[in-house]
BALOBA-1460 file (C-alpha; in Angstrom, 3 decimals):
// residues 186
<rec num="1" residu="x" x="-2.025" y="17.137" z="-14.726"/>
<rec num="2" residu="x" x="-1.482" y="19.036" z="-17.843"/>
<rec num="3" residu="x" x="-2.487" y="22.968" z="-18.088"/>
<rec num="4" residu="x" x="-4.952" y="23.971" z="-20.145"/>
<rec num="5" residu="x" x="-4.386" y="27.350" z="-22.128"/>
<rec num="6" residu="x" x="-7.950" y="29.057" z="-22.421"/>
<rec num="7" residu="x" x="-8.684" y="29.691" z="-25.769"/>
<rec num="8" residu="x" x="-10.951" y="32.975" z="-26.524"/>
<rec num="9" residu="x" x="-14.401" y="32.800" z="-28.382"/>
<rec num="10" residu="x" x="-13.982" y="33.464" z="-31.933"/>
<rec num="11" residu="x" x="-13.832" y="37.357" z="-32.742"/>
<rec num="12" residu="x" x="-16.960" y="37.399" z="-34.647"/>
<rec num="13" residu="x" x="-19.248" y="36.020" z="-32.116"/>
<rec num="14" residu="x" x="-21.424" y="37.919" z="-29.972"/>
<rec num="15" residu="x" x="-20.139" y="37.266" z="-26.911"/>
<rec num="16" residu="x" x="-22.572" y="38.981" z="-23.998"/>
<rec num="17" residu="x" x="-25.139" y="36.549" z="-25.935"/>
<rec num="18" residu="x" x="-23.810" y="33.205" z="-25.332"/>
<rec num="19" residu="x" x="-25.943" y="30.748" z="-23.339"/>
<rec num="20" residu="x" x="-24.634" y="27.542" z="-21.781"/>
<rec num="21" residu="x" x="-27.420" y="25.319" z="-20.356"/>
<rec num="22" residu="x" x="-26.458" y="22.662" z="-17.301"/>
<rec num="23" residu="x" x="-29.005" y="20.645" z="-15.810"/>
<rec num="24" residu="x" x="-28.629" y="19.949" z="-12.160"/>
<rec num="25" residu="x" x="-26.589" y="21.872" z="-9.793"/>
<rec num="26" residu="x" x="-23.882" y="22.984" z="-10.513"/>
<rec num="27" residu="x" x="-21.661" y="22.814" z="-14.077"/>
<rec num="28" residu="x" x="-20.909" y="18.937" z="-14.043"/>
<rec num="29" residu="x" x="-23.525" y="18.474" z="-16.890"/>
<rec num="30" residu="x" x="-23.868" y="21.033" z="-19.693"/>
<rec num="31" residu="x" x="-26.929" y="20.374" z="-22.090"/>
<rec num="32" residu="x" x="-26.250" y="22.995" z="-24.909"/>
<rec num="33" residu="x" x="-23.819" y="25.857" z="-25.443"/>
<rec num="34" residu="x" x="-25.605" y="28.600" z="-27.728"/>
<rec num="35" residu="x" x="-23.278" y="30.930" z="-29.803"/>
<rec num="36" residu="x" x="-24.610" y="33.506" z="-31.478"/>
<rec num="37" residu="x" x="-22.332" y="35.644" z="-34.511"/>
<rec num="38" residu="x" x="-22.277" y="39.208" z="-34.830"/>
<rec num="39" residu="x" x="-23.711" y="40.952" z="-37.632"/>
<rec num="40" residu="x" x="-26.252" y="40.448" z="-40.367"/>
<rec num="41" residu="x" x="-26.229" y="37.039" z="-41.036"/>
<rec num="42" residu="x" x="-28.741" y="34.369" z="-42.220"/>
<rec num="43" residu="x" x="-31.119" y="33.354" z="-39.543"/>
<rec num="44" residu="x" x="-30.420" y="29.290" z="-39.103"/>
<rec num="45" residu="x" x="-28.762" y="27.288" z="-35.923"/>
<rec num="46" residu="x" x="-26.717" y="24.267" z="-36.986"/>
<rec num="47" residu="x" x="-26.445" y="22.436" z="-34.712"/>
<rec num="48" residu="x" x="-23.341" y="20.432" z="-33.720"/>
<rec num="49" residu="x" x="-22.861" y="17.364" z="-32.301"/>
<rec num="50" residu="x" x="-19.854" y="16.154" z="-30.852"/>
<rec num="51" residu="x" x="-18.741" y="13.279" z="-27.778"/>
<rec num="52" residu="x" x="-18.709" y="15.371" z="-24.943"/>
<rec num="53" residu="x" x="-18.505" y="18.981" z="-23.638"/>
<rec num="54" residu="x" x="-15.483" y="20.558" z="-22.722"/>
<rec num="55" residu="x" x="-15.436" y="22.965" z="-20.040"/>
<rec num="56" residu="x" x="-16.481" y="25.532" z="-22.782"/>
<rec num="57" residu="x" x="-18.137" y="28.476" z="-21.421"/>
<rec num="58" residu="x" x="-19.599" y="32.181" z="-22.124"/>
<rec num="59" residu="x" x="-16.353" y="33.453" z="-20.983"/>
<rec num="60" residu="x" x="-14.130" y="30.918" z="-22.552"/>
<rec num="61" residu="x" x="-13.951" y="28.503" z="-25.538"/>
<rec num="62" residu="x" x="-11.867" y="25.666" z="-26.526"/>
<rec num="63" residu="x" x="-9.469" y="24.767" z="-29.627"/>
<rec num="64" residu="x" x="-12.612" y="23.095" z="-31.259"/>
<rec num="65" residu="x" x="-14.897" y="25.314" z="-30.404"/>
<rec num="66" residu="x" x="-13.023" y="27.982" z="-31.446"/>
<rec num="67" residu="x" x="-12.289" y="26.791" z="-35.081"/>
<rec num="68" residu="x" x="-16.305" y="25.828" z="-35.634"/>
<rec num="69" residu="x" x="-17.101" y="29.505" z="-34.818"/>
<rec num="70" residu="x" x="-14.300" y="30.665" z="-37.368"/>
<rec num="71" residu="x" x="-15.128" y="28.045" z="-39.802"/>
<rec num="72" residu="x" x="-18.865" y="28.617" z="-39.810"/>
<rec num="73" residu="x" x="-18.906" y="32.294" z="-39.537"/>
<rec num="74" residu="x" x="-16.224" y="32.240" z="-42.760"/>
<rec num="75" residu="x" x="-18.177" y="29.878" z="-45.216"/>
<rec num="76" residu="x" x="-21.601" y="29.551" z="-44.025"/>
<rec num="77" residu="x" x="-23.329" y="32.506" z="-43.658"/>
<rec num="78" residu="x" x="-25.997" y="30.868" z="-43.609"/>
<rec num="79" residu="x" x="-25.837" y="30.093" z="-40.000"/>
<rec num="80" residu="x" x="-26.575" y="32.885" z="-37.488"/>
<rec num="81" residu="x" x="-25.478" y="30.980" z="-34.344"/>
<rec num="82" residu="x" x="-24.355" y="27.211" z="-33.609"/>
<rec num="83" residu="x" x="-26.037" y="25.168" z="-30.507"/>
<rec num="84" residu="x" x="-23.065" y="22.818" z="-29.300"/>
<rec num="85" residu="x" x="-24.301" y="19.372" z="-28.380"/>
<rec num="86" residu="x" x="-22.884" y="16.454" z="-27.144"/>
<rec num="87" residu="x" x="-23.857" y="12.644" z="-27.264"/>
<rec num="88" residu="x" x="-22.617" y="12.450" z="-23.388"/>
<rec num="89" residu="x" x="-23.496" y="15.556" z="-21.238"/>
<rec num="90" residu="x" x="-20.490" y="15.542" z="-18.381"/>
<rec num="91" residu="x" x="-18.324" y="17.884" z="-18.681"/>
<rec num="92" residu="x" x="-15.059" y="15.900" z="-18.981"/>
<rec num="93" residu="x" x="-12.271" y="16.172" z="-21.285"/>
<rec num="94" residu="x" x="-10.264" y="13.118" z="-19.691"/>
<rec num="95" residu="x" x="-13.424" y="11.161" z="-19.560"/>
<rec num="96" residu="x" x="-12.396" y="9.912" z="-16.391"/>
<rec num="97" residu="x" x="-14.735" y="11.134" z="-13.787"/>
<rec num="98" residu="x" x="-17.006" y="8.720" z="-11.683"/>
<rec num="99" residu="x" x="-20.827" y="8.771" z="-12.254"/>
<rec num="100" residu="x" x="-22.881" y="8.613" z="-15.391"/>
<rec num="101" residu="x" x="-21.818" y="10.588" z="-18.279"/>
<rec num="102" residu="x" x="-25.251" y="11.670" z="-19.432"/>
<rec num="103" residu="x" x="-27.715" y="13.465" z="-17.191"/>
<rec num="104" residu="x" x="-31.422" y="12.651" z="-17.929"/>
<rec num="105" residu="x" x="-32.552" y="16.198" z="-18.447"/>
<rec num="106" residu="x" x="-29.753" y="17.112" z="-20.570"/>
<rec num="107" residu="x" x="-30.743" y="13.753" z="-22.498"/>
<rec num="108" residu="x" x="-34.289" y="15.402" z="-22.916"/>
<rec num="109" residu="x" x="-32.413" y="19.189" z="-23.546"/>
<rec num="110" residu="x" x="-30.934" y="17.330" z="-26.727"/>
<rec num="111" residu="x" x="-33.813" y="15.364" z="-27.779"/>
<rec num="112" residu="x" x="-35.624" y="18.502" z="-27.844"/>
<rec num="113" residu="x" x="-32.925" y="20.228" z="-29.498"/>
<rec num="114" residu="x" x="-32.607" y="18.061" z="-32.183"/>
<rec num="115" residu="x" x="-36.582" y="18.005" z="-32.608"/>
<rec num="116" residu="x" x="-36.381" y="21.639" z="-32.865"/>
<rec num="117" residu="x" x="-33.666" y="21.848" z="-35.552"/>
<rec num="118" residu="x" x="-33.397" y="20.445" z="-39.133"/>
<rec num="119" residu="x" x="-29.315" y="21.234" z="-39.723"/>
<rec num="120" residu="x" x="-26.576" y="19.385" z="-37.989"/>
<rec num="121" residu="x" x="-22.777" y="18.953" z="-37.901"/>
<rec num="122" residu="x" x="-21.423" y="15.343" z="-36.752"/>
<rec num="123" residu="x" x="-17.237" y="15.989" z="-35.750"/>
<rec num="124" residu="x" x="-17.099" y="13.408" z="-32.763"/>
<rec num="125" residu="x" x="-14.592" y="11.312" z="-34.868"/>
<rec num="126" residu="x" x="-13.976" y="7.779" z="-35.174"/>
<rec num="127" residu="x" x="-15.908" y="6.205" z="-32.095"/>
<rec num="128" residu="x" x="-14.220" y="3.888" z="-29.347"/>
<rec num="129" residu="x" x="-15.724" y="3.075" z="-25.895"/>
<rec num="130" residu="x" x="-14.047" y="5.301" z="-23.387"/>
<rec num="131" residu="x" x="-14.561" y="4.019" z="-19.848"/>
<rec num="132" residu="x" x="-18.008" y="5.082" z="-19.059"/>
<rec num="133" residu="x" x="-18.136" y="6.362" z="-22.573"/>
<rec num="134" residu="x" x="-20.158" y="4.011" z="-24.998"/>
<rec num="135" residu="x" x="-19.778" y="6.567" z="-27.519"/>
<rec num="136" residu="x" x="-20.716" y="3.683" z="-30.611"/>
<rec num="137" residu="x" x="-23.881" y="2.547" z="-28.899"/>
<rec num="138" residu="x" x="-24.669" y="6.151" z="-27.829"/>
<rec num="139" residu="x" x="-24.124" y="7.135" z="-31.277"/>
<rec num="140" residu="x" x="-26.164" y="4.234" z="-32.985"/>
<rec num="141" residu="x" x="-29.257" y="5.265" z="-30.293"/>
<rec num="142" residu="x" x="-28.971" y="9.384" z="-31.522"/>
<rec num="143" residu="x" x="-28.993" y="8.480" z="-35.148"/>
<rec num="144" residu="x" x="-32.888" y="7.849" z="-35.527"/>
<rec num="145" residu="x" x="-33.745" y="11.167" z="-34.162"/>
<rec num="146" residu="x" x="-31.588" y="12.629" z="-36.916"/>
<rec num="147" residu="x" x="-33.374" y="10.688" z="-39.756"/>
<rec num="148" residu="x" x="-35.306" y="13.664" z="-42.214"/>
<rec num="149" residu="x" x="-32.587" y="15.943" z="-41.043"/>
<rec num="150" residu="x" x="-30.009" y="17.814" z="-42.766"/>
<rec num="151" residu="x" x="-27.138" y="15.720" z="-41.226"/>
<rec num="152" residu="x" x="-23.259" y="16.749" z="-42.552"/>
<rec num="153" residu="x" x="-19.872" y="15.975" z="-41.829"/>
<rec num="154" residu="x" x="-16.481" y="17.721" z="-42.054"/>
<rec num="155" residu="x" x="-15.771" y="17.234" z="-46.004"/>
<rec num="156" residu="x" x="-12.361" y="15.318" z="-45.823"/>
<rec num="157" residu="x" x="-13.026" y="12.449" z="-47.639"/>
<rec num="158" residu="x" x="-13.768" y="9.731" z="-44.635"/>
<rec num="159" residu="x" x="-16.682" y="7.850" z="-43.900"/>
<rec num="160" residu="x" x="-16.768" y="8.590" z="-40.271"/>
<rec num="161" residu="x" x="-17.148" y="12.457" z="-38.979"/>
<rec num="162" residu="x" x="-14.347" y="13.867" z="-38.342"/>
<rec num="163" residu="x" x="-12.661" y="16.428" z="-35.424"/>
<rec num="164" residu="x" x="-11.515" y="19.149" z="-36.234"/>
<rec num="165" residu="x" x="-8.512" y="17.683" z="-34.249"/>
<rec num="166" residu="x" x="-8.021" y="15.323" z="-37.971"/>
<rec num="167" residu="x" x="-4.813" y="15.511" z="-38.956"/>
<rec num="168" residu="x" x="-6.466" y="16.404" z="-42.225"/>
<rec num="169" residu="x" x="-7.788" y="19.857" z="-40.642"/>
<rec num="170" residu="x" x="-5.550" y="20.240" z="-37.275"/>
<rec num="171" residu="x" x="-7.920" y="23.252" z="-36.118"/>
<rec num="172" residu="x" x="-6.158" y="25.606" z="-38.372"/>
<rec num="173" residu="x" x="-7.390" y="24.433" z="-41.777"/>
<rec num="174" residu="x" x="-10.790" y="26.494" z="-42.890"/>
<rec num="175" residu="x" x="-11.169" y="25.236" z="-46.781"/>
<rec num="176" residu="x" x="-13.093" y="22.465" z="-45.351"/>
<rec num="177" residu="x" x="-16.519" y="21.765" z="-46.676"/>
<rec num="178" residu="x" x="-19.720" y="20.090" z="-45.306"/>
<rec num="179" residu="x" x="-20.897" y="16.558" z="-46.790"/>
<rec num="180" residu="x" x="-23.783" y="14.862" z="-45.858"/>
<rec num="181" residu="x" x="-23.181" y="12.187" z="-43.179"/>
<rec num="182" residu="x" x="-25.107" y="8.833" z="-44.102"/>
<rec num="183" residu="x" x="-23.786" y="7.073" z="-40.586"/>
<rec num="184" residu="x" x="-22.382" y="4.230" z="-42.574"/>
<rec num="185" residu="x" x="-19.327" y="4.271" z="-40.187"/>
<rec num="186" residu="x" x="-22.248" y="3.069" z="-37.289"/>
C-alpha cells in the first residue's frame, strides 16, 4: 500500500474554524468539509463539488484540497470560505471499500447544501464508473439541483470539469480561471 504524505491546509485558511460533517458513526462518510480563509474577505461559500472525499480533515488536507484553498483565496476574493462536496460520500481514495458509497443523510447534507448555495465549482474530471462508483449516472442525477445556479469549471479549455490533478494545472498551476460549466460532457 502506498504512503500518503499529509499535506497541510493552505496558509491562509483559518484553521481552528474548519468543520468536517460525517453522518453515521464514525468517519467512513463525510457530508461536507467547511473551510473558512483568514482575513477580510468577501462574504460568499462556493461550493465545490468533486467524486469523493479524501480523508481530508481539520487537521489535515490533501494535494487538491490544498491547491483550491490557494487558488481561491489568490483570485477570488470573493469567496470567504469553500464547502467541499462530493457526488459519493465514503471516504475512499482507492474506491475500493465494500458497502455503498453514498450515505443517505450525507445525500440529504448535500441536497441541502446545494439548496442553500447559488455558486459552485465542478473539478471531478472526466467521469468513468469505478466499482461501486457510478460517478456518470450520479453526476447526470446532481445536475438538476444545480439548474439556476452559478455552476463553473476549471477554465482550461475542456468540456468536461477538470481536477486540479489535469495535466493542464498539475496542482501547482494558479492562472487558472472559472468558466461556466453547461454539463454538455453528461
Amino acid at each position: 500500500m502506498k504512503t500518503r504524505i499529509p499535506v497541510p491546509h493552505y496558509a491562509e485558511v483559518e484553521h481552528e474554524s474548519i468543520r468536517p460533517e460525517f453522518s453515521g458513526s464514525g468517519n467512513e462518510h463525510r457530508a461536507t468539509l467547511r473551510i473558512p480563509f483568514k482575513g477580510a474577505r468577501g462574504n460568499k461559500t462556493l461550493c465545490i463539488i468533486g467524486q469523493n472525499p479524501s480523508a481530508a480533515s481539520k487537521q489535515i488536507a490533501d494535494k487538491t484540497i490544498h491547491y483550491l484553498e490557494k487558488l481561491v483565496h489568490l483570485n477570488f476574493p470573493e469567496y470567504g470560505e469553500l464547502l467541499i462536496l462530493n457526488l459519493y460520500s465514503r471516504v475512499d481514495t482507492a474506491k475500493d471499500k465494500l458497502g455503498s458509497p453514498l450515505d443517505t443523510g450525507c445525500a440529504s447534507l448535500f441536497e441541502l447544501a446545494i439548496s442553500e448555495h447559488s455558486d459552485f465549482l465542478v473539478v471531478y474530471g472526466k467521469l468513468k464508473n469505478q466499482r461501486a462508483y457510478k460517478f456518470l449516472e450520479r453526476a447526470r442525477a446532481v445536475y438538476p439541483l444545480l439548474r439556476g445556479k452559478n455552476v463553473m469549471k476549471l477554465d482550461i479549455g475542456t468540456p468536461y470539469a477538470p481536477h486540479p490533478g489535469n495535466s493542464k494545472i498539475l496542482y501547482s498551476n494558479f492562472n487558472v480561471g472559472m468558466a461556466a460549466y453547461d454539463f454538455s460532457d453528461l
